[in-house]
PyMOL commands that place a pseudoatom at each C-alpha (Angstrom):
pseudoatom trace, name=CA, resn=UNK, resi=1, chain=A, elem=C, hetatm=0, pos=[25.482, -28.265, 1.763]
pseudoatom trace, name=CA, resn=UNK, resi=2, chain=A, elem=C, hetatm=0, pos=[22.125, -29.226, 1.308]
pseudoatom trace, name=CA, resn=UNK, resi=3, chain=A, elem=C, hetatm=0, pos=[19.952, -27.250, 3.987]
pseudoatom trace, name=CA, resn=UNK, resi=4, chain=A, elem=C, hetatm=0, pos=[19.901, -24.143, 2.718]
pseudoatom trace, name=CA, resn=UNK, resi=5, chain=A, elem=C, hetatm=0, pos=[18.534, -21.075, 5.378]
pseudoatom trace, name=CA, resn=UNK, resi=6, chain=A, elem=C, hetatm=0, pos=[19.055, -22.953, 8.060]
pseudoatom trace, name=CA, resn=UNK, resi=7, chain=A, elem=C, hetatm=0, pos=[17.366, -20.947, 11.263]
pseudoatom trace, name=CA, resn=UNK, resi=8, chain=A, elem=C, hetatm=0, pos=[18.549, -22.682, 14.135]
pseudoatom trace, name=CA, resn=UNK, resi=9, chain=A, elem=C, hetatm=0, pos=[21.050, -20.658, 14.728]
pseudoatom trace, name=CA, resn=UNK, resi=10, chain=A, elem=C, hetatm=0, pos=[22.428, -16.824, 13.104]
pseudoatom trace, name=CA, resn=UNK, resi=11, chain=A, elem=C, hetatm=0, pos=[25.439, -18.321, 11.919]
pseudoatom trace, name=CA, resn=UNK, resi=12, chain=A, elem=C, hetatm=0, pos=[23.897, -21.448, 10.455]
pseudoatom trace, name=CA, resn=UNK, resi=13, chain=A, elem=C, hetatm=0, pos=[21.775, -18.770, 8.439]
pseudoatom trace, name=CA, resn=UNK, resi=14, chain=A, elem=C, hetatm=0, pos=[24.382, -17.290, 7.605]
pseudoatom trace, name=CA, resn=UNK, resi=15, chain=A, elem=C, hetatm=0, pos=[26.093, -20.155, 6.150]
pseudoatom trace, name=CA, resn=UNK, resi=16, chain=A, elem=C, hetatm=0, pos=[23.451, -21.727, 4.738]
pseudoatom trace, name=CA, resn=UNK, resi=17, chain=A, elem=C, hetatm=0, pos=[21.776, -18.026, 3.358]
pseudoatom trace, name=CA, resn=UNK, resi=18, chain=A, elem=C, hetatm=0, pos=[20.580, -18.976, -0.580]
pseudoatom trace, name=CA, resn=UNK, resi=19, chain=A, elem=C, hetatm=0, pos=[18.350, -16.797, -2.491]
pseudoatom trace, name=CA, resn=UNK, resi=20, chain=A, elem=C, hetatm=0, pos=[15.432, -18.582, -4.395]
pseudoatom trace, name=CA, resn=UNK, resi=21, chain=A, elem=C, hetatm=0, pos=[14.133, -17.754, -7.651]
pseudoatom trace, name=CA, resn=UNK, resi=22, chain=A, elem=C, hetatm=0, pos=[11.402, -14.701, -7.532]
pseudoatom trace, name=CA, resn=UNK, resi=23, chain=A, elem=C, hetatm=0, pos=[8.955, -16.858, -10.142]
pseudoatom trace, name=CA, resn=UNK, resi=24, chain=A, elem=C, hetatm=0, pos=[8.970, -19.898, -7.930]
pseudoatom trace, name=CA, resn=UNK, resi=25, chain=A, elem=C, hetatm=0, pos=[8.013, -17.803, -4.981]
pseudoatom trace, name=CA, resn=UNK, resi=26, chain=A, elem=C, hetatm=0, pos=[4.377, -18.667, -3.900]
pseudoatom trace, name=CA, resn=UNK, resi=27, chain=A, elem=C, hetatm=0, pos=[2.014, -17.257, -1.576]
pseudoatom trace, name=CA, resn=UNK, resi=28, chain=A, elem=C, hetatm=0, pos=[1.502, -16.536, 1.522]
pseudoatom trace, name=CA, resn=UNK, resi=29, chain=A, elem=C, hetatm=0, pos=[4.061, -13.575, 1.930]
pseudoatom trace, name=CA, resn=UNK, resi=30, chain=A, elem=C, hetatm=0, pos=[5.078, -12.044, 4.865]
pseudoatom trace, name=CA, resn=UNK, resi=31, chain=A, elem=C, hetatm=0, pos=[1.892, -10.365, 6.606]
pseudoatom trace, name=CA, resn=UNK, resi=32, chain=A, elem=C, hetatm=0, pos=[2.387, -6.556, 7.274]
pseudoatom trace, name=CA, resn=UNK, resi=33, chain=A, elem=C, hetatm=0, pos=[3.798, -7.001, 10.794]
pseudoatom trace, name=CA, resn=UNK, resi=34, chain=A, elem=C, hetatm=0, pos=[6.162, -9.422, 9.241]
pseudoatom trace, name=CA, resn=UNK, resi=35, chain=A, elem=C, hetatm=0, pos=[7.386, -6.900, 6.698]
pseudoatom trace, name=CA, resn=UNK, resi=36, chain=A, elem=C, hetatm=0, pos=[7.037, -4.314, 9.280]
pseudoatom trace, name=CA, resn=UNK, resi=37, chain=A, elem=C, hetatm=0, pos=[9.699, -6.194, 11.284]
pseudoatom trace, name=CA, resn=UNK, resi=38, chain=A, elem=C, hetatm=0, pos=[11.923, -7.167, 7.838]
pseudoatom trace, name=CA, resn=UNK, resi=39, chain=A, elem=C, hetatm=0, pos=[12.422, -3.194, 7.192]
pseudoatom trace, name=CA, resn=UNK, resi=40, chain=A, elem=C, hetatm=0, pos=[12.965, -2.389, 10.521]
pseudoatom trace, name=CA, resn=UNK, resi=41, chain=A, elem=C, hetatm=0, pos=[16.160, -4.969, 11.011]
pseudoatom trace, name=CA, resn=UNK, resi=42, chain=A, elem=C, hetatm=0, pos=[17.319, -4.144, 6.902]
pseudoatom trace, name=CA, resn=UNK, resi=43, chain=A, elem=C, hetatm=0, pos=[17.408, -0.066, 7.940]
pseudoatom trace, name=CA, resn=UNK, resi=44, chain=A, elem=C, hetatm=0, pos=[19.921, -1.555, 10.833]
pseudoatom trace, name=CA, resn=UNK, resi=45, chain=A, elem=C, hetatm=0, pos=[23.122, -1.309, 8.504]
pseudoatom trace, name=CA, resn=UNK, resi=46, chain=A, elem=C, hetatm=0, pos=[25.936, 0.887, 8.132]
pseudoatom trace, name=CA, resn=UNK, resi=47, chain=A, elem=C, hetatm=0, pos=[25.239, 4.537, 7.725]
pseudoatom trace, name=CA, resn=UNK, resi=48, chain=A, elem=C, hetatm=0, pos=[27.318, 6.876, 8.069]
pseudoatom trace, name=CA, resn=UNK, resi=49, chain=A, elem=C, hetatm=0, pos=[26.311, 10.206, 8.891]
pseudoatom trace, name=CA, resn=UNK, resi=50, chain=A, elem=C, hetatm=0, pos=[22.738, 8.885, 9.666]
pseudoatom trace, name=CA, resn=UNK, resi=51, chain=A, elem=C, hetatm=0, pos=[21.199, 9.628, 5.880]
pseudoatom trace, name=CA, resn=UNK, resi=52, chain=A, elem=C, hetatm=0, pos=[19.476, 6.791, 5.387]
pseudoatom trace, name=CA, resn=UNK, resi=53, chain=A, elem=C, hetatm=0, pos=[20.445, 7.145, 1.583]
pseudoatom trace, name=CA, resn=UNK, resi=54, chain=A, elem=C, hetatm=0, pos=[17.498, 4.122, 0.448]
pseudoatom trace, name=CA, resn=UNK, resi=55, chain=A, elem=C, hetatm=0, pos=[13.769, 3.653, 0.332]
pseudoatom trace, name=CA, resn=UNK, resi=56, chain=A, elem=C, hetatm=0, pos=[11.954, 0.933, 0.907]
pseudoatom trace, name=CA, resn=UNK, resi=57, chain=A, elem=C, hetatm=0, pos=[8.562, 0.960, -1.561]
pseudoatom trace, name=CA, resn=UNK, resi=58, chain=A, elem=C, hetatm=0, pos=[6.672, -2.080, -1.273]
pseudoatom trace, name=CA, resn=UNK, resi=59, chain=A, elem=C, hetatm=0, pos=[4.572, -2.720, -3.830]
pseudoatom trace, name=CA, resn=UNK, resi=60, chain=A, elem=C, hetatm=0, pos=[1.009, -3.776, -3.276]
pseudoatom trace, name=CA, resn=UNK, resi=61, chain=A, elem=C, hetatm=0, pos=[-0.839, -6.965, -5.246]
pseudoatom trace, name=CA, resn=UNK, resi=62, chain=A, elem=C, hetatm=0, pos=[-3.453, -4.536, -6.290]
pseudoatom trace, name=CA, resn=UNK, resi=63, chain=A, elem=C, hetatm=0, pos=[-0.283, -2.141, -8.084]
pseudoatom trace, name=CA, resn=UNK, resi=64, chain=A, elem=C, hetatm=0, pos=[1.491, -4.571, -9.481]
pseudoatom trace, name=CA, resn=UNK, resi=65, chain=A, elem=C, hetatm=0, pos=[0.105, -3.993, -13.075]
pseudoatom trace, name=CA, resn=UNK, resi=66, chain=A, elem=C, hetatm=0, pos=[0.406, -0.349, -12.794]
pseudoatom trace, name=CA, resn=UNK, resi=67, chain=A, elem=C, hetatm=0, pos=[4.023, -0.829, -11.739]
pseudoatom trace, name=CA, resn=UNK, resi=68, chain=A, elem=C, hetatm=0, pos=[4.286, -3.410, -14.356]
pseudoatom trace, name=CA, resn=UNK, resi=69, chain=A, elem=C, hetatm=0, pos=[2.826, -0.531, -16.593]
pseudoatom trace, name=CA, resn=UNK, resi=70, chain=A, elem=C, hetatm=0, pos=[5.457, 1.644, -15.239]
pseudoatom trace, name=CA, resn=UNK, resi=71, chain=A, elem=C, hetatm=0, pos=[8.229, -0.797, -15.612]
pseudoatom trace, name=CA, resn=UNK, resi=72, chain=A, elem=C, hetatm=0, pos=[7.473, -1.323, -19.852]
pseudoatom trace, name=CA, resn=UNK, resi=73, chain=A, elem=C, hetatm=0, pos=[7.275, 2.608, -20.216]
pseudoatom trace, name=CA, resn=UNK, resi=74, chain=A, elem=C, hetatm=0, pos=[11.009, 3.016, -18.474]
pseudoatom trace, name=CA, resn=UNK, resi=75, chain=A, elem=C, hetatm=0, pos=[12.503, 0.476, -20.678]
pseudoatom trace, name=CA, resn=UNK, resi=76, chain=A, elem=C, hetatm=0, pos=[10.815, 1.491, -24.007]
pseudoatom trace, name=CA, resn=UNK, resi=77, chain=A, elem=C, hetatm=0, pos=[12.344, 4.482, -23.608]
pseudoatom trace, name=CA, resn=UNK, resi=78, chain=A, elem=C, hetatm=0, pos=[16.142, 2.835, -22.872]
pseudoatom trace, name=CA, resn=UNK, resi=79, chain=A, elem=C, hetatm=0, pos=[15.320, 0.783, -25.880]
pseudoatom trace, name=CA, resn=UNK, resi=80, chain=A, elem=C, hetatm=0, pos=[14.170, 1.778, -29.138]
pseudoatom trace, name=CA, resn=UNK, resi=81, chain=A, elem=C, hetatm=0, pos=[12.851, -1.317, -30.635]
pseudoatom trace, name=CA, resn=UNK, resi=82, chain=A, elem=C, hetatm=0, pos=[12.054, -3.934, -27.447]
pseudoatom trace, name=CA, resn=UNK, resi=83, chain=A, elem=C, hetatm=0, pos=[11.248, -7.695, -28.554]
pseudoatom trace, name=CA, resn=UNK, resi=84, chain=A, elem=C, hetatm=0, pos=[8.105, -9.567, -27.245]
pseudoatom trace, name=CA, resn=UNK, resi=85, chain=A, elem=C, hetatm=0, pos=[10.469, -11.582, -25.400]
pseudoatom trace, name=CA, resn=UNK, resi=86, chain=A, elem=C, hetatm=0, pos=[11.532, -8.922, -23.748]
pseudoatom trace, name=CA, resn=UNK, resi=87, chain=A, elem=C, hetatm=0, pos=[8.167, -7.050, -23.001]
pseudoatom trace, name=CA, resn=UNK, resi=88, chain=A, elem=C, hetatm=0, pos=[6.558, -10.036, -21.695]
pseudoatom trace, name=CA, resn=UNK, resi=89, chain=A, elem=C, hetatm=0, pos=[9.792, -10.604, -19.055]
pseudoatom trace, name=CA, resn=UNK, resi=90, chain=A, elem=C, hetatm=0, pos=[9.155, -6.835, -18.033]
pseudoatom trace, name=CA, resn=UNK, resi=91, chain=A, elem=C, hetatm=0, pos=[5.629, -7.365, -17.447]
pseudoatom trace, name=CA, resn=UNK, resi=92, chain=A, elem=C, hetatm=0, pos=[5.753, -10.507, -15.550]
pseudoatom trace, name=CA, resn=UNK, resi=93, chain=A, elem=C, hetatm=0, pos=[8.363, -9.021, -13.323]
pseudoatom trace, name=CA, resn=UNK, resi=94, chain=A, elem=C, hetatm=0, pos=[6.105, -6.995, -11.363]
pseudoatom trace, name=CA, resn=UNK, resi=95, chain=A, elem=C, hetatm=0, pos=[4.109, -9.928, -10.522]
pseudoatom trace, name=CA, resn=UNK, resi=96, chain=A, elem=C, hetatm=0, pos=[6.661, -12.354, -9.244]
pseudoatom trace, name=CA, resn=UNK, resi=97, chain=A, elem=C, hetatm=0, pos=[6.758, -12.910, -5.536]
pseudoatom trace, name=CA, resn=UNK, resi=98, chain=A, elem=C, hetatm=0, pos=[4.035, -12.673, -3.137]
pseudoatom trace, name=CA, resn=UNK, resi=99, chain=A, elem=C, hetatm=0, pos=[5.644, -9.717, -1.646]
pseudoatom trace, name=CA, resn=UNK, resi=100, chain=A, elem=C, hetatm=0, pos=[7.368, -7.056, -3.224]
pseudoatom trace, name=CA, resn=UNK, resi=101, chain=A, elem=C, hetatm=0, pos=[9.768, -4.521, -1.835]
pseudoatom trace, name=CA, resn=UNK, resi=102, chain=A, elem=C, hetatm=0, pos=[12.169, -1.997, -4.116]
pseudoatom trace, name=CA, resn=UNK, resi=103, chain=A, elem=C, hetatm=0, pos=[14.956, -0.863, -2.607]
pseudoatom trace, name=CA, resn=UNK, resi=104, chain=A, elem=C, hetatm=0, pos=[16.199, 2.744, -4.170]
pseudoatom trace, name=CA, resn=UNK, resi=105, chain=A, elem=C, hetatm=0, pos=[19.393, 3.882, -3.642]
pseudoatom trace, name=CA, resn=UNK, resi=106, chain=A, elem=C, hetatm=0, pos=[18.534, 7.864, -2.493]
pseudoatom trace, name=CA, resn=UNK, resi=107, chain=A, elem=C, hetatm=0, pos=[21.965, 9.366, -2.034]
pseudoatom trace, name=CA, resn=UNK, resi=108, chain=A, elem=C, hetatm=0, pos=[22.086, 12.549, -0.471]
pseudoatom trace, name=CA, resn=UNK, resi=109, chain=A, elem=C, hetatm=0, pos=[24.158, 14.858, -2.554]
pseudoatom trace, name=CA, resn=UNK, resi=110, chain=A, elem=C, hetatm=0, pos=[24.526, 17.558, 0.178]
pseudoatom trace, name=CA, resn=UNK, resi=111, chain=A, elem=C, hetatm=0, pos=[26.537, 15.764, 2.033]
pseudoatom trace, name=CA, resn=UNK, resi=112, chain=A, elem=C, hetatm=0, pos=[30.130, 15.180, 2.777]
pseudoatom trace, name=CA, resn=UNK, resi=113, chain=A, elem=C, hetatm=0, pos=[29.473, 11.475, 2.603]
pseudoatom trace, name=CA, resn=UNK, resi=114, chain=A, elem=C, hetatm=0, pos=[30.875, 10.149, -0.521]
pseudoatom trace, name=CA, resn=UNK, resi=115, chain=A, elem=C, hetatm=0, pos=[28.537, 9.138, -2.681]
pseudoatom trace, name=CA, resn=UNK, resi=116, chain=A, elem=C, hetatm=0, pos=[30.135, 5.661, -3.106]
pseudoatom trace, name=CA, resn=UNK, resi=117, chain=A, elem=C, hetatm=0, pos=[29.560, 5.053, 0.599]
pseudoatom trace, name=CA, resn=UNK, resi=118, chain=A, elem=C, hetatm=0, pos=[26.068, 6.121, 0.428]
pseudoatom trace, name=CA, resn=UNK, resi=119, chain=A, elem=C, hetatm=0, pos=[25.380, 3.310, -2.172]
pseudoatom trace, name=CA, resn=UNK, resi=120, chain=A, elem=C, hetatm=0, pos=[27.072, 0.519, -0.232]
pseudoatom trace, name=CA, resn=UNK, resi=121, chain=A, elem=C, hetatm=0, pos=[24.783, 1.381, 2.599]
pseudoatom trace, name=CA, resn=UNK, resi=122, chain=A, elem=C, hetatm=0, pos=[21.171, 0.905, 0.459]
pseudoatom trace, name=CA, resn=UNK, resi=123, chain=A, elem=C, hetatm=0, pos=[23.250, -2.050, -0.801]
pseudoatom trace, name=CA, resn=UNK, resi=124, chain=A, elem=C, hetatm=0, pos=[23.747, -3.049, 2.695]
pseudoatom trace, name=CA, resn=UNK, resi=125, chain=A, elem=C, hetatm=0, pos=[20.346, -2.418, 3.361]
pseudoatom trace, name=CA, resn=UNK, resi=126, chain=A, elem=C, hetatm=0, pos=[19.380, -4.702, 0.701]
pseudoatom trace, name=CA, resn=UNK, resi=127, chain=A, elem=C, hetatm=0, pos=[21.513, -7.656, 1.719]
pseudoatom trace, name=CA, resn=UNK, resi=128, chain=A, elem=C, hetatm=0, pos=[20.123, -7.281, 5.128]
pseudoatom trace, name=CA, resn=UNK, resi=129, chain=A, elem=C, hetatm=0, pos=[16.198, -7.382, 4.033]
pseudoatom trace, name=CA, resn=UNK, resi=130, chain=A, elem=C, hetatm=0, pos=[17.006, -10.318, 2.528]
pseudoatom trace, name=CA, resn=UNK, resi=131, chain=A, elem=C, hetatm=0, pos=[18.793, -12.043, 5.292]
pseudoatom trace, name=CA, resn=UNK, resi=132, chain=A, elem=C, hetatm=0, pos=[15.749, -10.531, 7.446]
pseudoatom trace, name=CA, resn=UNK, resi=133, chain=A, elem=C, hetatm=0, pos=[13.004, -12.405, 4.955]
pseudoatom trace, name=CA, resn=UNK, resi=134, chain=A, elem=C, hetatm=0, pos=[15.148, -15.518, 5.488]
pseudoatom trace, name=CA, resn=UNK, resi=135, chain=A, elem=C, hetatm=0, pos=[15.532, -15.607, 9.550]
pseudoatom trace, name=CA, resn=UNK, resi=136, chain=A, elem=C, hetatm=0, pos=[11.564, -15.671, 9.685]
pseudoatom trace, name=CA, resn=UNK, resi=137, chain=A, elem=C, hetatm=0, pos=[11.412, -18.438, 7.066]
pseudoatom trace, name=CA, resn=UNK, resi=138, chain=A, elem=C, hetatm=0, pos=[10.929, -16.785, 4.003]
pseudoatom trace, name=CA, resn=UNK, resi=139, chain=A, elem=C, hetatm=0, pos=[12.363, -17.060, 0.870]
pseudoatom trace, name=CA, resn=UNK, resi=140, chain=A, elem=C, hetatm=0, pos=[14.150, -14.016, -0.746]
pseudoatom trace, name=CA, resn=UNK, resi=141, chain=A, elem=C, hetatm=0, pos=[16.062, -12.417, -3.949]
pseudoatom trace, name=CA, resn=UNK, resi=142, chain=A, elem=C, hetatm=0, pos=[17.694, -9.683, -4.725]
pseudoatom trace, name=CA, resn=UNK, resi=143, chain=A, elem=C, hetatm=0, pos=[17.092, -8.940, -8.498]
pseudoatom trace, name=CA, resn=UNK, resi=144, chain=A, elem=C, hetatm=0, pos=[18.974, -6.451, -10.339]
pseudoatom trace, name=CA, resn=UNK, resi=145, chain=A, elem=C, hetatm=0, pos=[19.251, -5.282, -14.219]
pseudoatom trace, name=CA, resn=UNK, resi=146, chain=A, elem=C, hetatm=0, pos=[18.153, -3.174, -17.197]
pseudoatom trace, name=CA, resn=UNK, resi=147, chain=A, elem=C, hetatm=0, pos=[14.639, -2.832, -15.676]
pseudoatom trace, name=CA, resn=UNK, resi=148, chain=A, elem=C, hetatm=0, pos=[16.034, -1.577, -12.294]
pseudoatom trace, name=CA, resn=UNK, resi=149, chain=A, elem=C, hetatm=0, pos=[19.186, 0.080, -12.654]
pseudoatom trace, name=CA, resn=UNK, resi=150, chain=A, elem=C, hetatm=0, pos=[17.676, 3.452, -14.793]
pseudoatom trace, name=CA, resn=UNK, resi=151, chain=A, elem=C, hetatm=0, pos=[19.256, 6.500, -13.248]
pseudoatom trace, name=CA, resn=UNK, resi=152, chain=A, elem=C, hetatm=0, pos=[16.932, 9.482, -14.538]
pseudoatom trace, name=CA, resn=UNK, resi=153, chain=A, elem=C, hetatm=0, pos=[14.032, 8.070, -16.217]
pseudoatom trace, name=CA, resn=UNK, resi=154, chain=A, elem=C, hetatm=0, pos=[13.520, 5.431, -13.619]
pseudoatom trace, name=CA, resn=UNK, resi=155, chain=A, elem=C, hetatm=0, pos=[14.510, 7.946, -11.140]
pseudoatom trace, name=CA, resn=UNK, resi=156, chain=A, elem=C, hetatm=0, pos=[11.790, 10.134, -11.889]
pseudoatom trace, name=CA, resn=UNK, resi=157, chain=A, elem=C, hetatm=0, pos=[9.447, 7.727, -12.775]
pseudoatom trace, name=CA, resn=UNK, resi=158, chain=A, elem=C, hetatm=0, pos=[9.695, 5.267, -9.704]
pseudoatom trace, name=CA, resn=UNK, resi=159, chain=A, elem=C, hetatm=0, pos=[8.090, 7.781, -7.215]
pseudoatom trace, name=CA, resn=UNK, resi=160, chain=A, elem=C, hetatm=0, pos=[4.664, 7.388, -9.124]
pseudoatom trace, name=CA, resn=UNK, resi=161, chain=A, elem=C, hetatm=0, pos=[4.609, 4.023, -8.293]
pseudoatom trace, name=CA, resn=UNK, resi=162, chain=A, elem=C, hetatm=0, pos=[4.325, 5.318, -4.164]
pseudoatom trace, name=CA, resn=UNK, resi=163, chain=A, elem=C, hetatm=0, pos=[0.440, 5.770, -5.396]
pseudoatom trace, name=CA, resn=UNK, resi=164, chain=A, elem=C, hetatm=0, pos=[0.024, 2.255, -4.720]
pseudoatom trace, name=CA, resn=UNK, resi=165, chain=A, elem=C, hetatm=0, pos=[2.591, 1.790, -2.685]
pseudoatom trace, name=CA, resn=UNK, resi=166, chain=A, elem=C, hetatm=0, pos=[4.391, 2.822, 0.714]
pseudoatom trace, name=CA, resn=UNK, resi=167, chain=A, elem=C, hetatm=0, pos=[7.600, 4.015, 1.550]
pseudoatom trace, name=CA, resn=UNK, resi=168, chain=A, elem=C, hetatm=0, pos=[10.061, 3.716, 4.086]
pseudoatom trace, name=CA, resn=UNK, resi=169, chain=A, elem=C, hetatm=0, pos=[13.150, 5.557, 4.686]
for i in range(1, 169): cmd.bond("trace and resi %d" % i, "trace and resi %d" % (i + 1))
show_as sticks, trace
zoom trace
C-alpha cells in the first residue's frame, strides 16, 4: 500500500490512515476554521453519560516556548538528573508541527462512569482528531510518553499553559 490517506473516499481513508512524523511536519497548518471543524468532528466519539472527559488545548506558535518551558520543568521534576539529550528532545517537542493540539484526558470522578471508560473516550477523541486532520489533507500524530503521560505534576501544571492557549471541552 503505497497511497497513504487516501481521501477519495471514508473507507479508503480509513485504510490507507498513516500518521507522519511531528518533526517532518511543515507549515501551513490548518487555519482556525480548519481546526475549528477538526475539534468539532474529534468531540463526535463515544461518551457515555455525555462528560466529555478531554480537553482540547491548542497551543499557539507564539506559546510554544513557554510550553516548551513548561514541558522541561514537569520532567525535571520526574527525573533527578536529565541528560542534554534528553532536555534538548523536550524542548524541541513543543515546536514540532505547525499546529499543535493536547488532548487531556479530564475524567470526571463524580460519576458512575467508570473511569476506564472515560479514558477510552479522550482516547477516542484523539484517534478521531487525527483521522479529522487527515480527511482535510493534513498530516497528523498522535505522540505519547514521559513528557505527556504525568498524572499530578503535569496535571496541575498543564492548565498554565491555557495562558497562551485555548481550550475546548
Amino acid at each position: 500500500m503505497d497511497n497513504f490517506n487516501d481521501i477519495s473516499s471514508p473507507r479508503a481513508l480509513l485504510a490507507t490512515r498513516r500518521s507522519g512524523k511531528a518533526r517532518d511536519m511543515v507549515a501551513p497548518g490548518p487555519d482556525a476554521a480548519q481546526l475549528a471543524a477538526m475539534l468539532a468532528v474529534a468531540a463526535r466519539v463515544p461518551d457515555h453519560g455525555k462528560l466529555a472527559p478531554w480537553r482540547f488545548i491548542t497551543v499557539a506558535p507564539e506559546a510554544r516556548a513557554g510550553f516548551a518551558a513548561l514541558l522541561e520543568t514537569a520532567y525535571r521534576h520526574e527525573h533527578a538528573a536529565p541528560g542534554a539529550t534528553e532536555i534538548e528532545a523536550i524542548r524541541n517537542f513543543a515546536h514540532q508541527a505547525p499546529c499543535l493540539v493536547i488532548v487531556v484526558s479530564q475524567p470526571v470522578s463524580a460519576s458512575h462512569i467508570p473511569r476506564w471508560e472515560q479514558e477510552l473516550s479522550a482516547g477516542a477523541a484523539t484517534m478521531q482528531l487525527c483521522n479529522a486532520a487527515h480527511a482535510q489533507g493534513f498530516v497528523a500524530n498522535w505522540l505519547t510518553g514521559c513528557c505527556l503521560m504525568w498524572r499530578i505534576s503535569g496535571s496541575r501544571t498543564l492548565m498554565t499553559v491555557r495562558r497562551g492557549a485555548t481550550s475546548t471541552p
